[in-house]
Phi, psi and omega in degrees: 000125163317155171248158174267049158159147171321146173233150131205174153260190173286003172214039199177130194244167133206189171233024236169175183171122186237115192246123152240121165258136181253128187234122178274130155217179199189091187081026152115342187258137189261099137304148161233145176207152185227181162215182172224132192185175162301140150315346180256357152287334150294340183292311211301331189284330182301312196274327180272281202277335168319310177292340175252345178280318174311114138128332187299147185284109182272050157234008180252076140329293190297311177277352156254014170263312202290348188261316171298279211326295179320291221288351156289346187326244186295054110343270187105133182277321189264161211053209204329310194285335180261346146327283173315300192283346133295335158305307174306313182315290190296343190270326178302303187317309188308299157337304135329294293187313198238031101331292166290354195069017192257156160283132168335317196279326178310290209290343165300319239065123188258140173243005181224127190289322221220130176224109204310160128265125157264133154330118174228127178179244176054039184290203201231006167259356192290173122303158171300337182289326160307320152321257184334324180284313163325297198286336188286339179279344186283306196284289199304308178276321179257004151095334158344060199316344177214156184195154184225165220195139174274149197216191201057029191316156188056054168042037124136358188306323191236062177314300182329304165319297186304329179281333186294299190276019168271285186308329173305298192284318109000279187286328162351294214234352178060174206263353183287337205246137184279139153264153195217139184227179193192091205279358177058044196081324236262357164264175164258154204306303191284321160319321183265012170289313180296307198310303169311306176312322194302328183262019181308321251251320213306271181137135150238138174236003177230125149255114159271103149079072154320309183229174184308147168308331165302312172304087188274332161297311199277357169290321226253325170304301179261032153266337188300315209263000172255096186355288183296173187300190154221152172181152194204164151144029165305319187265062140307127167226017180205176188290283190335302220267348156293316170300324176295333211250333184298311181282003141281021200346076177315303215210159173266320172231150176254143186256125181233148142302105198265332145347302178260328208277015186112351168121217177282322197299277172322306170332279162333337185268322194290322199274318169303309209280350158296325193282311179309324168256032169047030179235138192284117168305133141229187219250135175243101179056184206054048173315307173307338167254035171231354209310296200279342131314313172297323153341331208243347194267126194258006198241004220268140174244312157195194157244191190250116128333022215312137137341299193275305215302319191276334159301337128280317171308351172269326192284307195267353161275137135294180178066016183281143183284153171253120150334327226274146171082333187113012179231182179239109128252134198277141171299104192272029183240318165297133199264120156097189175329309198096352179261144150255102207280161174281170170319316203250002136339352180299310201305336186282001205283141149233340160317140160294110188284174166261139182257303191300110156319131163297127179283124139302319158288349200256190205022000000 
């Protein structure tokens, strides 16, 4: 799906956005899940996951993730594959969820009728007037209480910018609205120290992946010496690599991906071990596929609003949520997600399908 206008952030431009959607089915009945990855995370479910997910009991979710996993050993889990192997996970769960007649967030258990959001976009290609228009329809009109906006431009090259367009953003939304900025990696620990000290008047309250997600020192250098929260783990794609970032006390909050980190099954497993460490989870982009897990998550702080995501996900569902006030509710009356893809949504398909219906009976 084109995006409506260049996009980048600081260390990474496009124009496009590629969503694979995965369809479970079973009696006649459909889960759906998706991820936004390469086109070769479809291959990976036709060619990895397809054989083990086929013929499988779709009310055993856990012993067929657990079944993806094995079947990827040389593969390899992070990237393209644990993309994939989160689309199946979510399309089972949905599944699984309108199978039973329950909405998804029931069938998790729910502790939040409701799941805050932030405005996320603010790339680094808008003008300002496009900044401002933006930040202004989340804070002013949907009522969004927070919102966030990219920074580091030039991999950390043009701080100076990054303070222009802070401050841009800042008289945007008025002092009522929490700001959040997200260098996508692109500083070094003591650069994004500085950057933040420049901006104390802002009040800023989330820095996202200040330094690479990987630097786990140079996260925990700059949560020690910074007002705002800190916080990374979008490219999480397993439990281990949550556990690592939690015992390092890293991060003030953790961003997990339902998307990337393994589906719901794995989600669920990350949100203890977070919890365990007396630290709060948010939902990283996909809002329609984070709504109804988060719901479940009791540890929960909010999710991302993405710009681009919510702009396909509105385009290809029906039953997509309104934002309006800063929350999310998943519909406690609709079984499973609650989404419907549209008809002509066809045209976009480009995958090789899979056919064969998941046995209720087998395994």
């Amino acid at each position: 799906m084109p995006t409506d206008a260049p996009e980048a952030d600081g260390t990474l431009a496009w124009d496009s956005t590629t969503m694979v959607l995965v369809e479970a089915g079973c009696d006649g009945v459909s889960g759906i899940g998706w991820t936004y990855g390469p086109t070769a995370c479809a291959q990976v479910v036709a060619d990895q996951l397809a054989g083990v997910v086929l013929g499988s009991n779709p009310l055993d979710v856990g012993g067929t993730f657990a079944a993806m996993v094995r079947a990827v050993r040389n593969a390899g889990r992070p990237g393209a594959v644990g993309y994939a192997i989160s689309a199946v996970d979510l399309a089972l769960w949905d599944l699984k969820a309108r199978l039973l007649g329950l909405p998804l967030h029931r069938l998790l258990g729910a502790v939040h009728d409701q799941v805050p959001v932030y405005g996320s976009g603010g790339f680094t290609t808008y003008d300002a007037v496009r900044l401002r228009e933006q930040l202004a329809d989340w804070g002013r009109i949907q009522g969004i209480p927070r919102v966030k906006i990219k920074v580091g431009e030039s991999w950390g090259a043009e701080t100076g910018e990054d303070l222009r367009r802070m401050r841009i953003a800042r008289e945007a939304v008025g002092e009522d609205v929490e700001l959040y900025v997200d260098a996508n990696g692109a500083y070094t620990a003591k650069q994004a120290i500085r950057v933040m000290d420049a901006a104390t008047e802002l009040d800023v309250r989330w820095c996202e992946e200040p330094v690479s997600s990987d630097d786990l020192a140079g996260l925990r250098q700059v949560r020690a010496r910074v007002a705002a929260d800190v916080t990374a783990g979008e490219y999480g794609y397993d439990l281990a690599y949550f556990q690592r970032m939690c015992a390092a006390e890293a991060v003030d909050c953790v961003q997990v991906d339902v998307t990337r980190c393994g589906g719901i099954t794995e989600w669920l497993r990350i949100a203890a071990v977070a919890a365990a460490h007396n630290l709060r989870v948010s939902g990283h982009c996909a809002p329609h596929m984070h709504a109804h897990v988060a719901a479940a998550t009791p540890n929960l702080r909010h999710l991302e609003w993405f710009h681009d995501h919510v702009r396909i996900e509105q385009r290809f569902f029906d039953g997509a949520l309104d934002p309006a006030g800063g929350a999310l509710r998943p519909d406690p009356h609709t079984a499973g997600n609650g989404l419907r893809l549209q008809p002509d949504v066809a045209q976009f398909q480009r995958g090789r399908p899979v056919t064969q219906e998941i046995g209720r009976n087998s395994r």
